[in-house]
C-alpha positions in Angstrom: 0.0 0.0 0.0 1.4 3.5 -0.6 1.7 6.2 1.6 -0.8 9.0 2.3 -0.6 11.6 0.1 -0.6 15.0 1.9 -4.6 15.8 0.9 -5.6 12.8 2.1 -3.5 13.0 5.3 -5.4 17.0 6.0 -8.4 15.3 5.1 -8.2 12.4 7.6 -6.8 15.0 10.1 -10.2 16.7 9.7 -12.0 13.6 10.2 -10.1 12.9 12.9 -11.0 16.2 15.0 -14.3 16.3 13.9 -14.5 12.8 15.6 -13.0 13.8 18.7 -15.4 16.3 19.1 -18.3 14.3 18.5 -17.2 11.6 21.1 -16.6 14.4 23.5 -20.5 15.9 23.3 -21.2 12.3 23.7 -19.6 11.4 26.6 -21.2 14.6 28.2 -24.6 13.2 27.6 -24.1 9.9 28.7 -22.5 10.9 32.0 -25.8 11.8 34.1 -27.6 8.3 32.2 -24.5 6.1 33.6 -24.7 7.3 37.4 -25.6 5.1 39.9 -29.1 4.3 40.2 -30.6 5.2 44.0 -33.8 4.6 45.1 -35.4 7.7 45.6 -35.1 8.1 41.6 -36.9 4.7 41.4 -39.8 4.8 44.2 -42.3 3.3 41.4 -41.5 -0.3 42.5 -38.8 -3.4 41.7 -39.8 -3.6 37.5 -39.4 0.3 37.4 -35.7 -0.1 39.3 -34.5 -2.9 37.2 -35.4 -1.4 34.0 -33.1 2.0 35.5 -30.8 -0.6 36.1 -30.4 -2.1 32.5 -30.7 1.2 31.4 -27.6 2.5 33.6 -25.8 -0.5 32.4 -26.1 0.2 29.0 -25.3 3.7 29.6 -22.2 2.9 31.0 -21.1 0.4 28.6 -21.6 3.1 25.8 -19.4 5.7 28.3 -16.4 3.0 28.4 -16.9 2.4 24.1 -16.6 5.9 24.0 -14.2 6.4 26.2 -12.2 3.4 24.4 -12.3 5.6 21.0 -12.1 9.0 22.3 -8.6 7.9 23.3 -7.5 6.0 20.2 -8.4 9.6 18.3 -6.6 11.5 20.7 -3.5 8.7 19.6 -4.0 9.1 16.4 -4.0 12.7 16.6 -0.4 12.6 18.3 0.6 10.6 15.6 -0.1 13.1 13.3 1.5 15.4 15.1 4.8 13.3 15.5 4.3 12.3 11.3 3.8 8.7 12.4 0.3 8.6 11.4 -1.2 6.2 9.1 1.3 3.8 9.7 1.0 0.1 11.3 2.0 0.1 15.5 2.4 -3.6 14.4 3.9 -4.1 11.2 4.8 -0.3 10.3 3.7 -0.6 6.9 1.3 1.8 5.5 -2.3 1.1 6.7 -3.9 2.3 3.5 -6.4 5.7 2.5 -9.5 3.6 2.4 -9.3 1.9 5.7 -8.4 5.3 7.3 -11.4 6.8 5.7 -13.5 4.3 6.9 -11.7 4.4 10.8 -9.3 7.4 10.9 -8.4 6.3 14.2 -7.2 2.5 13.6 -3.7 1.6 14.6 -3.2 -1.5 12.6 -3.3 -2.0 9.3 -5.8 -4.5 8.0 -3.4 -8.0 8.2 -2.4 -6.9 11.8 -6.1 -6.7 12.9 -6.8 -9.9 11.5 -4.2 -11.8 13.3 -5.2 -9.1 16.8 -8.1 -10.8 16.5 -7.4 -14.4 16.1 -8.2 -16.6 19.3 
């Protein structure tokens, strides 16, 4: 795969902030929906608390997702900065303008992923 050409690279950038940004104004809303549950919130009865419950785990789950990508932007983002972006953390080669398009944020080219992923 070749290298990213410098268009691409200011494009991905872009993406890459607008990204970040958009995690951040979602973690904001999810943190009041992920707090802990207490029973003066839920006096309706048990159904009412459980549902909260599910609810609040849900919530959180989607916080620590975001979290988990809100910091593998803010990554990336340094490695534009330091001119390593868009390179493999695994293999170094070039990850490739079409999977960055697709996740600006990935660390691994498409090969290193696959084998990440095997059991």
């Amino acid at each position: 795969m070749d290298e990213l050409t410098r268009a691409q690279r200011e494009e991905l950038t872009g993406n890459l902030l607008s990204l970040r940004d958009d995690l951040r104004q979602q973690l904001d809303r999810t943190r009041e929906s992920a707090q802990t549950v207490t029973l003066v919130q839920q006096a309706f009865g048990r159904v009412s608390r459980i549902d909260a419950l599910q609810q609040q785990s849900m919530a959180q789950a989607s916080k620590a997702q975001c979290e988990q990508q809100l910091r593998q932007v803010l990554r990336a983002l340094a490695d534009v900065d330091s001119g390593d972006y868009g390179f493999c953390r695994s293999c170094d080669n070039p990850i490739g303008y079409e999977r960055l398009r697709i996740r600006p944020e990935t660390p691994l080219c498409l090969n290193c992923q696959t084998q990440a992923e095997q059991p």
